[in-house]
mmCIF file as gemmi writes it, N, C-alpha and C atoms, coordinates in Angstrom:
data_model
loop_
_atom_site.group_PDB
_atom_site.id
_atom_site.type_symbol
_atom_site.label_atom_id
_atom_site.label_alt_id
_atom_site.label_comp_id
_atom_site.label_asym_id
_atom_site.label_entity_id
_atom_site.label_seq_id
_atom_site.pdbx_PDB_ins_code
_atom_site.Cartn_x
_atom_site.Cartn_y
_atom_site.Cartn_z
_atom_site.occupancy
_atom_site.B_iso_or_equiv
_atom_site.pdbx_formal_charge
_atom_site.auth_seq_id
_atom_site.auth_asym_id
_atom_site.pdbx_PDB_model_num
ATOM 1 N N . UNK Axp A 1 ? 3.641 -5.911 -18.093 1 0 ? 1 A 1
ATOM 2 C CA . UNK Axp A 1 ? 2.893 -6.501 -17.001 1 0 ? 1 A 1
ATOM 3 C C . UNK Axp A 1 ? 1.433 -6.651 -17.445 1 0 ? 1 A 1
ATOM 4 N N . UNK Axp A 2 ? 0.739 -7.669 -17.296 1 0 ? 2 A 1
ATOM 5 C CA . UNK Axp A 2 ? -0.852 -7.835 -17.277 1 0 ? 2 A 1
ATOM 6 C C . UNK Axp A 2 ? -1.183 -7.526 -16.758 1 0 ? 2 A 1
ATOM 7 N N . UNK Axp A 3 ? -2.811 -7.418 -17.322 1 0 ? 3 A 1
ATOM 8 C CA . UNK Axp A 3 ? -4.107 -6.829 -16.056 1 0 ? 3 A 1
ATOM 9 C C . UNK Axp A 3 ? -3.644 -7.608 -14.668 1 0 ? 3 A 1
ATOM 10 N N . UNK Axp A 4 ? -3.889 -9.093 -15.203 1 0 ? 4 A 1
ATOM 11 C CA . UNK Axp A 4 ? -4.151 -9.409 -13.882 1 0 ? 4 A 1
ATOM 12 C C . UNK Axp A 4 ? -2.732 -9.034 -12.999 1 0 ? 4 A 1
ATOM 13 N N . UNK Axp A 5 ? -1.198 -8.929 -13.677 1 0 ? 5 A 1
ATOM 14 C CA . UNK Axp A 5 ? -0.502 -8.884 -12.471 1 0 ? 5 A 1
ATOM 15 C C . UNK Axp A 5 ? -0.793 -7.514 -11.742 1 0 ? 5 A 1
ATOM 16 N N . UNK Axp A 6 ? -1.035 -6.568 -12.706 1 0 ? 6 A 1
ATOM 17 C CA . UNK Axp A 6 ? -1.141 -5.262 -12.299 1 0 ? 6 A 1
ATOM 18 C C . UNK Axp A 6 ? -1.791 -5.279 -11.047 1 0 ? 6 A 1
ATOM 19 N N . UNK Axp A 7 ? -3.196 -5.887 -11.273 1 0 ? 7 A 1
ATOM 20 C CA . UNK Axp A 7 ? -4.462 -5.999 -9.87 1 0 ? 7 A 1
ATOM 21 C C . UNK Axp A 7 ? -3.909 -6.845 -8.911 1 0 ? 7 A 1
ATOM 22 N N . UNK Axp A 8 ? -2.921 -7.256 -9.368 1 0 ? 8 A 1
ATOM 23 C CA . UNK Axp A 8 ? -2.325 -8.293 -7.787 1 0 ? 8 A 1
ATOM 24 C C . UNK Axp A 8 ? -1.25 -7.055 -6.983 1 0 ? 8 A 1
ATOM 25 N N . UNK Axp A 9 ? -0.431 -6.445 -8.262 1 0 ? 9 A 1
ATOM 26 C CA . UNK Axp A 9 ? 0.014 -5.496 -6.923 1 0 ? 9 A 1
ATOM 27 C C . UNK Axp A 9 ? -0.778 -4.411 -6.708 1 0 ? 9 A 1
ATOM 28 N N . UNK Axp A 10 ? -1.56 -3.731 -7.194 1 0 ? 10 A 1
ATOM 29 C CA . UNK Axp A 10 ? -2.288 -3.257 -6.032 1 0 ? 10 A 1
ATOM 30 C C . UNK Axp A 10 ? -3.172 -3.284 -5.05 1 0 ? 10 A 1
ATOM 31 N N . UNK Axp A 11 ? -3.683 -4.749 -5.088 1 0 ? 11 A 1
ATOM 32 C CA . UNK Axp A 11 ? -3.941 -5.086 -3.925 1 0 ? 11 A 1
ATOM 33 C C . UNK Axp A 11 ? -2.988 -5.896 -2.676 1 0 ? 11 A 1
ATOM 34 N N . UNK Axp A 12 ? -1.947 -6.408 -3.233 1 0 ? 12 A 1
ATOM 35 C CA . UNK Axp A 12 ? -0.954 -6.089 -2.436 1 0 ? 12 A 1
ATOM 36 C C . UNK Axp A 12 ? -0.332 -4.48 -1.506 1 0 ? 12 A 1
ATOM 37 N N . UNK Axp A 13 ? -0.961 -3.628 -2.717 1 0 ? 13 A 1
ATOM 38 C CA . UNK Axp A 13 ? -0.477 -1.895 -1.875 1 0 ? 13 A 1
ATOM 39 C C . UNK Axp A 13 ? -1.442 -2.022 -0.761 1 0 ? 13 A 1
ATOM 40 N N . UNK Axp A 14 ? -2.798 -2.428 -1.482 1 0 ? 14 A 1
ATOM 41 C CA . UNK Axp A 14 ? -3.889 -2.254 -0.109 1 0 ? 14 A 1
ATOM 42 C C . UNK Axp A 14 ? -3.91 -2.683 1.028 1 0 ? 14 A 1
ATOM 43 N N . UNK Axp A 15 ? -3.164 -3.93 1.01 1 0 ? 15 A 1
ATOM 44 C CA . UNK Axp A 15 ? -2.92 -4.645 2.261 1 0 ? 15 A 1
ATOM 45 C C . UNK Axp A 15 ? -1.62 -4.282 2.088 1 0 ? 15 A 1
ATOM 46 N N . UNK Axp A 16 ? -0.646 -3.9 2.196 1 0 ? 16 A 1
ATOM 47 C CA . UNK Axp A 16 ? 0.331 -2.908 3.115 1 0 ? 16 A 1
ATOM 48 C C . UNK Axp A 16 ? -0.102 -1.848 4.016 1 0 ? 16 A 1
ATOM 49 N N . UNK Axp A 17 ? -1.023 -1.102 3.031 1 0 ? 17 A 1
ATOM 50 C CA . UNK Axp A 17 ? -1.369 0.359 3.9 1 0 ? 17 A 1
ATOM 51 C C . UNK Axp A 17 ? -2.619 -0.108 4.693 1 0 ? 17 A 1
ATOM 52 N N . UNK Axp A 18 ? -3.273 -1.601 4.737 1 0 ? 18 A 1
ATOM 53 C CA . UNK Axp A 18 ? -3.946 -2.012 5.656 1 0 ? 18 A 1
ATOM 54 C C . UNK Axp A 18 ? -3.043 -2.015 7.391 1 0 ? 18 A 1
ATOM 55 N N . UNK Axp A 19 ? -2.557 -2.517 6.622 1 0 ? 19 A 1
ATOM 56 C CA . UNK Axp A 19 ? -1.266 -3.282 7.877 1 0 ? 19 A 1
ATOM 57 C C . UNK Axp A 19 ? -0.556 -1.69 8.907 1 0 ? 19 A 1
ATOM 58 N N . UNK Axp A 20 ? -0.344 -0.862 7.488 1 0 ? 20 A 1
ATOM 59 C CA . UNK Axp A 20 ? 0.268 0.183 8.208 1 0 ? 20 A 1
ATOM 60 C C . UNK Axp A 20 ? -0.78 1.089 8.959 1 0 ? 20 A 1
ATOM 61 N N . UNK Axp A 21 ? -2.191 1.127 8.587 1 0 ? 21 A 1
ATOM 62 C CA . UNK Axp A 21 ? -3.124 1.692 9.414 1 0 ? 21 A 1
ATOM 63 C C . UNK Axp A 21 ? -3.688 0.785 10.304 1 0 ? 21 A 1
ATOM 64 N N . UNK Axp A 22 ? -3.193 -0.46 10.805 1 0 ? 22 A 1
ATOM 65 C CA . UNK Axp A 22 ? -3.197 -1.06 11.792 1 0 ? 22 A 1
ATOM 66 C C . UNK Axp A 22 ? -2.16 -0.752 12.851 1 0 ? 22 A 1
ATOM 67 N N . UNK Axp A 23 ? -0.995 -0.476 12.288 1 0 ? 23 A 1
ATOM 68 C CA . UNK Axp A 23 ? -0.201 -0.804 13.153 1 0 ? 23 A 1
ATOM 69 C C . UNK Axp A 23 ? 0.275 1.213 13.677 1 0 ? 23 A 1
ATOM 70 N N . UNK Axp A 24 ? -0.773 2.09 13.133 1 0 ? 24 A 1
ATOM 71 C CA . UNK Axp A 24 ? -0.96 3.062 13.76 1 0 ? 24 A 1
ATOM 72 C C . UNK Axp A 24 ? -2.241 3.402 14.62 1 0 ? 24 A 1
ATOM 73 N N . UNK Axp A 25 ? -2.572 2.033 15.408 1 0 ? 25 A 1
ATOM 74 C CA . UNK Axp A 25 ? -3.688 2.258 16.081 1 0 ? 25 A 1
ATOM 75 C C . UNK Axp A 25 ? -4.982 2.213 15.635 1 0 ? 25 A 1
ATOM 76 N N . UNK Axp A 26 ? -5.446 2.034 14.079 1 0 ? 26 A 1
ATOM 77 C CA . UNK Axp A 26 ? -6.713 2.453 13.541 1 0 ? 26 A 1
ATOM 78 C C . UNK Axp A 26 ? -7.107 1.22 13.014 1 0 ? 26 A 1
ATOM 79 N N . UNK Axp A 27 ? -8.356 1.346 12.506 1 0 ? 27 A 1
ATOM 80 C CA . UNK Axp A 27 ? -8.689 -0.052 11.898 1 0 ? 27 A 1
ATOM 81 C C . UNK Axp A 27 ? -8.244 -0.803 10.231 1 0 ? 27 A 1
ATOM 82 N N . UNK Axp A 28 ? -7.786 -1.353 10.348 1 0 ? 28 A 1
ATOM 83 C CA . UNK Axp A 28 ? -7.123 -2.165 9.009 1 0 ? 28 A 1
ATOM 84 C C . UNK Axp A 28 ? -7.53 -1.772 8.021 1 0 ? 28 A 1
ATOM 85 N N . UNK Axp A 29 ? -7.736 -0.503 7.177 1 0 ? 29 A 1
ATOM 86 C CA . UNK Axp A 29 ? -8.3 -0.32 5.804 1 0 ? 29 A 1
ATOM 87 C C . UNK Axp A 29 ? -7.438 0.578 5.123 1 0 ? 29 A 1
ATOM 88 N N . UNK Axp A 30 ? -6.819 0.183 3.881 1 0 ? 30 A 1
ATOM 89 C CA . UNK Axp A 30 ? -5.839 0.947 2.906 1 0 ? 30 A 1
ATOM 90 C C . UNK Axp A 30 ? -7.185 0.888 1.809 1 0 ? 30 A 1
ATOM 91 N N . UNK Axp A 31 ? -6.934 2.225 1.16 1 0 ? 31 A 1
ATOM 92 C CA . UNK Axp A 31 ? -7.307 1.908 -0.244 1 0 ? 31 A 1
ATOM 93 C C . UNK Axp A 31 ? -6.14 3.242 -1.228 1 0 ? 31 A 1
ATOM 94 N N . UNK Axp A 32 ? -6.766 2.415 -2.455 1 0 ? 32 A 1
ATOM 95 C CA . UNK Axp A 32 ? -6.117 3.527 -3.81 1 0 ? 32 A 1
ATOM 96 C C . UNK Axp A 32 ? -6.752 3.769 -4.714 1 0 ? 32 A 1
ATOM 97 N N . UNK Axp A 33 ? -6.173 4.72 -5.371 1 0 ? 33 A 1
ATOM 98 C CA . UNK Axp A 33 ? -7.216 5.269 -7.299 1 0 ? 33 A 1
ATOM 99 C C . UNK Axp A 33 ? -5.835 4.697 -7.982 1 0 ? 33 A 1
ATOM 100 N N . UNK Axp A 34 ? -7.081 4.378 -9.211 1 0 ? 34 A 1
ATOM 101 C CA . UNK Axp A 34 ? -5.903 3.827 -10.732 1 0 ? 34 A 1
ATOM 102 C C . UNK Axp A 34 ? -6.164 4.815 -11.682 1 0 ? 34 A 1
ATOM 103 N N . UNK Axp A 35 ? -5.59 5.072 -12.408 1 0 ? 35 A 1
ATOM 104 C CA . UNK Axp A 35 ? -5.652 5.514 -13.5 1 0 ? 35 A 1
ATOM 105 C C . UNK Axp A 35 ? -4.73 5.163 -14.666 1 0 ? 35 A 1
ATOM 106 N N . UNK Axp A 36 ? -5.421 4.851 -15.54 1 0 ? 36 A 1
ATOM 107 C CA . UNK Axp A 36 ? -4.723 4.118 -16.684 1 0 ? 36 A 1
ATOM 108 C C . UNK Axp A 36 ? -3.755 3.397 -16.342 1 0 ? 36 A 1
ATOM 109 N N . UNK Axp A 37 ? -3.727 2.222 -15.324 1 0 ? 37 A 1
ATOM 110 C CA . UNK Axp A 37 ? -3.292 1.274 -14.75 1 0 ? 37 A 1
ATOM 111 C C . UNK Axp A 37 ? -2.006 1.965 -14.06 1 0 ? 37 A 1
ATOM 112 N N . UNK Axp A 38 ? -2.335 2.675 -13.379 1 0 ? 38 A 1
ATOM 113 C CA . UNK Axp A 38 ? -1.104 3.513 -12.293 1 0 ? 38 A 1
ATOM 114 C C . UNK Axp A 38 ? -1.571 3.902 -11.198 1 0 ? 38 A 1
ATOM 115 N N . UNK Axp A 39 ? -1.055 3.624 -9.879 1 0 ? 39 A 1
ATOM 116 C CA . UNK Axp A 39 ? -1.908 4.408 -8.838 1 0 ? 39 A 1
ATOM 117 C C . UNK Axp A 39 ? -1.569 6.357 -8.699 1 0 ? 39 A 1
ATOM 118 N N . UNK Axp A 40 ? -2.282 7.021 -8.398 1 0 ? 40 A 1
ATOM 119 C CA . UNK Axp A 40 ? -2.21 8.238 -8.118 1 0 ? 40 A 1
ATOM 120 C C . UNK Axp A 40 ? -3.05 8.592 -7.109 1 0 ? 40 A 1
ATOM 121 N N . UNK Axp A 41 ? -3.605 7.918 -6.016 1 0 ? 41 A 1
ATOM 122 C CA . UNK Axp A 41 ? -3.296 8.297 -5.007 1 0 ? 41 A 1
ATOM 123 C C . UNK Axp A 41 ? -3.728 6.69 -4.036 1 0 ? 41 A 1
ATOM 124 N N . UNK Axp A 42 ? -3.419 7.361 -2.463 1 0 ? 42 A 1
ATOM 125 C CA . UNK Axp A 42 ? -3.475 6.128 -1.928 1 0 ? 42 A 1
ATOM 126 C C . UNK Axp A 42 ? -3.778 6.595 -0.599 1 0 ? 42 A 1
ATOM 127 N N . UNK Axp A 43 ? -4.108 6.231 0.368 1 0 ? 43 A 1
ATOM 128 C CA . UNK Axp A 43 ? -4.445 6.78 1.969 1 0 ? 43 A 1
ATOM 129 C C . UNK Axp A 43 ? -4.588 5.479 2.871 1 0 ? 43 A 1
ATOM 130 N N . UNK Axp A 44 ? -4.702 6.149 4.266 1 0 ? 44 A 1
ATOM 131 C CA . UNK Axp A 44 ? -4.842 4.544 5.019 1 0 ? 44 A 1
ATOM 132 C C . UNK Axp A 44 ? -6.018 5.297 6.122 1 0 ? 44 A 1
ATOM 133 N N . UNK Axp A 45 ? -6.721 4.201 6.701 1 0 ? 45 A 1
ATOM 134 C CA . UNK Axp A 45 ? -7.826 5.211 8.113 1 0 ? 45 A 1
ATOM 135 C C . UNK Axp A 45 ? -6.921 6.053 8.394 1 0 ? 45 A 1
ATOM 136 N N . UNK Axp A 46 ? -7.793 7.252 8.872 1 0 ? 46 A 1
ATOM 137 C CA . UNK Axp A 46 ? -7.202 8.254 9.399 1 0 ? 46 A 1
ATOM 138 C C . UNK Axp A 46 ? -8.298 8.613 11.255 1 0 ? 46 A 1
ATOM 139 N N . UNK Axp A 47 ? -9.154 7.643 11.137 1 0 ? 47 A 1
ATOM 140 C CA . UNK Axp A 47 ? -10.309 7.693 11.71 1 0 ? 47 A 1
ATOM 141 C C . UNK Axp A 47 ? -10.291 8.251 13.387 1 0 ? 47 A 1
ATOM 142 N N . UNK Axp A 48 ? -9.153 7.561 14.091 1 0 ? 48 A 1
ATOM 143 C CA . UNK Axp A 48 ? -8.529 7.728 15.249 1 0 ? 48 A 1
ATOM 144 C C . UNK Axp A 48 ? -9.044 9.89 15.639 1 0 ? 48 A 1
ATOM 145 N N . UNK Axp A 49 ? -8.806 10.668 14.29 1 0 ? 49 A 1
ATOM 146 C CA . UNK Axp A 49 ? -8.913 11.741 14.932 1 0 ? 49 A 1
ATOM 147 C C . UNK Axp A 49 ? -9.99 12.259 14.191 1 0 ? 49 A 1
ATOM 148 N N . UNK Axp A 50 ? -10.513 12.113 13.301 1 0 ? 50 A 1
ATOM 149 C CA . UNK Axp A 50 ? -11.948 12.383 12.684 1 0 ? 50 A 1
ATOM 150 C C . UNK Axp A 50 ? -12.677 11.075 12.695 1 0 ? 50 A 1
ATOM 151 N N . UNK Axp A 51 ? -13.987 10.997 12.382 1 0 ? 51 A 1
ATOM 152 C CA . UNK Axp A 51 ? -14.244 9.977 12.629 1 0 ? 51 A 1
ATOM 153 C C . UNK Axp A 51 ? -14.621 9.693 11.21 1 0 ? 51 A 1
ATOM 154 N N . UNK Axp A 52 ? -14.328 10.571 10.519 1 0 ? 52 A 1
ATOM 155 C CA . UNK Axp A 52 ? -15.266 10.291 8.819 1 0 ? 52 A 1
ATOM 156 C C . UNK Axp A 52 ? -13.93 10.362 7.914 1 0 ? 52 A 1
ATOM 157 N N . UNK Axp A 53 ? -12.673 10.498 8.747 1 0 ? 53 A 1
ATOM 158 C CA . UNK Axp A 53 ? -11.404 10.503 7.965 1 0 ? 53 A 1
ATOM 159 C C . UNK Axp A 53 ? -10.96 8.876 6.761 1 0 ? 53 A 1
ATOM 160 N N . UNK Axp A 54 ? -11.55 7.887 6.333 1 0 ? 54 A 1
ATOM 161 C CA . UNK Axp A 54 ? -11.923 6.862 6.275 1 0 ? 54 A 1
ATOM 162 C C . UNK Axp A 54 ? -10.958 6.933 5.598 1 0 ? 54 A 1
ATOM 163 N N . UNK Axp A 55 ? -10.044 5.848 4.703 1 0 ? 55 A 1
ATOM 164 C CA . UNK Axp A 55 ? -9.371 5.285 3.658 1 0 ? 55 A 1
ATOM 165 C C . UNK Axp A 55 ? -9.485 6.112 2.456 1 0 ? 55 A 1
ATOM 166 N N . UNK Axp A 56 ? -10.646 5.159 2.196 1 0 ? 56 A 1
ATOM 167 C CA . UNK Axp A 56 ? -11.16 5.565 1.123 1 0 ? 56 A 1
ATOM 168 C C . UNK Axp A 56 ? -11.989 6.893 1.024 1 0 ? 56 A 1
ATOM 169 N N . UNK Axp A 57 ? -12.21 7.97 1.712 1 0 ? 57 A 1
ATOM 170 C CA . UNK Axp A 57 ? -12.486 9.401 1.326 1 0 ? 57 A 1
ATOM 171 C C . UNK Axp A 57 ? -10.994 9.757 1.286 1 0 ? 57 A 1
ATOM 172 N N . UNK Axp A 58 ? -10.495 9.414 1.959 1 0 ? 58 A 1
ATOM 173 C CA . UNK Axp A 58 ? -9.214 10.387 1.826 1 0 ? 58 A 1
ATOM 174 C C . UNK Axp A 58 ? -8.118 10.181 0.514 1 0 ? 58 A 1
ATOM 175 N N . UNK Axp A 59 ? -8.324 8.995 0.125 1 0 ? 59 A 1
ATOM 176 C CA . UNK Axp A 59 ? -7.857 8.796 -1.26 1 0 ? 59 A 1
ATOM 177 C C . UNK Axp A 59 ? -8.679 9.062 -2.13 1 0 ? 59 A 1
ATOM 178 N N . UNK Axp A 60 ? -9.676 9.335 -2.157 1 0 ? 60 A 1
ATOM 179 C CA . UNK Axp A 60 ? -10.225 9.914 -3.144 1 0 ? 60 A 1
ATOM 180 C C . UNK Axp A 60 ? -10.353 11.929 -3.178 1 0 ? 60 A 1
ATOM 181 N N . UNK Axp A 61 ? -10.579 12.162 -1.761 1 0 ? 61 A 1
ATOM 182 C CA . UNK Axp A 61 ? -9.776 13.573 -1.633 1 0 ? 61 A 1
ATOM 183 C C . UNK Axp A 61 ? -8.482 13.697 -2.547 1 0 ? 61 A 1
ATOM 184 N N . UNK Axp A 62 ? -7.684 12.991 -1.975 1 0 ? 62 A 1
ATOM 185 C CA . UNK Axp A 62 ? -5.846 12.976 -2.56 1 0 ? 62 A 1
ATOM 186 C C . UNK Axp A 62 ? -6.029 13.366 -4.521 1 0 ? 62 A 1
ATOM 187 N N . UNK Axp A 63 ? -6.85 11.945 -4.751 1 0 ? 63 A 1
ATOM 188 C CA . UNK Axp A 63 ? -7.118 12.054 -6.452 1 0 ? 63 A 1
ATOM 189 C C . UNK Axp A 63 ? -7.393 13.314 -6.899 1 0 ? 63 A 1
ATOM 190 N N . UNK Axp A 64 ? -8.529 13.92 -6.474 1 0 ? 64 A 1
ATOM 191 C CA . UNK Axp A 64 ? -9.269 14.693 -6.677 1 0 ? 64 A 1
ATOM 192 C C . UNK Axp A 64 ? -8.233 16.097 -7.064 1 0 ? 64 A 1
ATOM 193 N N . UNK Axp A 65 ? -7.585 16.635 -5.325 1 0 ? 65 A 1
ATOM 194 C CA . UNK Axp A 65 ? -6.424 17.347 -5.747 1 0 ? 65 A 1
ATOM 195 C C . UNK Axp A 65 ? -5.972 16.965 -6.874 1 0 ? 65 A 1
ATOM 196 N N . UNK Axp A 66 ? -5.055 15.597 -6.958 1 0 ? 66 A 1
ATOM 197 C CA . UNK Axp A 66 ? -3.755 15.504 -7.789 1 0 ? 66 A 1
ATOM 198 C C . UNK Axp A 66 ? -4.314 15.8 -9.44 1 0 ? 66 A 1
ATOM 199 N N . UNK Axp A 67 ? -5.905 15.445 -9.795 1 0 ? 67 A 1
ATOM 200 C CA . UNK Axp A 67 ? -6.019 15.319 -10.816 1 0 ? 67 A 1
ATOM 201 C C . UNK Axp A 67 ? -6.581 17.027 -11.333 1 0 ? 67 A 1
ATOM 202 N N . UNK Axp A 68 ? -6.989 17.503 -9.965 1 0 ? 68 A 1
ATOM 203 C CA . UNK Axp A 68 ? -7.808 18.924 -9.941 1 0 ? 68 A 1
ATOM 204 C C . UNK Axp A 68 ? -9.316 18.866 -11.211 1 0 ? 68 A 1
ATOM 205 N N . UNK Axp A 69 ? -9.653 17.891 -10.542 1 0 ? 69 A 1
ATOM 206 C CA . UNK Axp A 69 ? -11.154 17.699 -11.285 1 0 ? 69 A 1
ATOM 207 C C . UNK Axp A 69 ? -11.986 16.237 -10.681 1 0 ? 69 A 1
ATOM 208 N N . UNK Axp A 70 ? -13.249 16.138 -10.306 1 0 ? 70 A 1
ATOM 209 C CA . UNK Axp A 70 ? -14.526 15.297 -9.644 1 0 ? 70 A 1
ATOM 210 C C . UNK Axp A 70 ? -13.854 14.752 -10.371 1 0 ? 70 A 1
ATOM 211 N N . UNK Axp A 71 ? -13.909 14.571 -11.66 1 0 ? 71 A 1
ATOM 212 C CA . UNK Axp A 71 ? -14.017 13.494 -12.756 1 0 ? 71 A 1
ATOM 213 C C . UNK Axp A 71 ? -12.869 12.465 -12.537 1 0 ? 71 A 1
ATOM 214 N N . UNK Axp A 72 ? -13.546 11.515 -11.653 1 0 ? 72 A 1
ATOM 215 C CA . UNK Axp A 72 ? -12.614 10.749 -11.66 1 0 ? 72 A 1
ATOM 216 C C . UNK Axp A 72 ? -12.549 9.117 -12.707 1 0 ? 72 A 1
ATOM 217 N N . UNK Axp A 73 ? -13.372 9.24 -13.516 1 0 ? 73 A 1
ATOM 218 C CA . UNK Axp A 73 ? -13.49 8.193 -14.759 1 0 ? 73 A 1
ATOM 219 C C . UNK Axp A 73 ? -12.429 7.546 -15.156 1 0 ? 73 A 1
């Protein structure tokens, strides 16, 4: 697979888990981490019950665990 198809499906993931944090009440935002062209982690708003629960902190929380280090380079 190429770069570019690679970046088409995961932004295809993003707009899934857009869709699916829409369609749990919250506002439309998926995001994910790559690493060496693989996702390892992924989240959708969580905002509804925190208000700082966002997409994107919480996938980068997720990384953070999975990789057990900041360094997310």
């Amino acid at each position: 697979m190429t770069t570019q198809e690679k970046d088409k499906t995961f932004i295809r993931k993003c707009i899934t888990l857009s869709q699916k944090s829409l369609e749990n009440g919250d506002a439309p935002f998926g995001a994910i981490i790559t690493k060496d062209g693989e996702i390892i982690a992924e989240a959708t708003n969580e905002s509804q019950e925190r208000v700082y629960d966002h997409a994107e902190v919480l996938a980068l929380d997720k990384a953070h665990k999975k990789l057990k280090t900041s360094d997310l380079s």
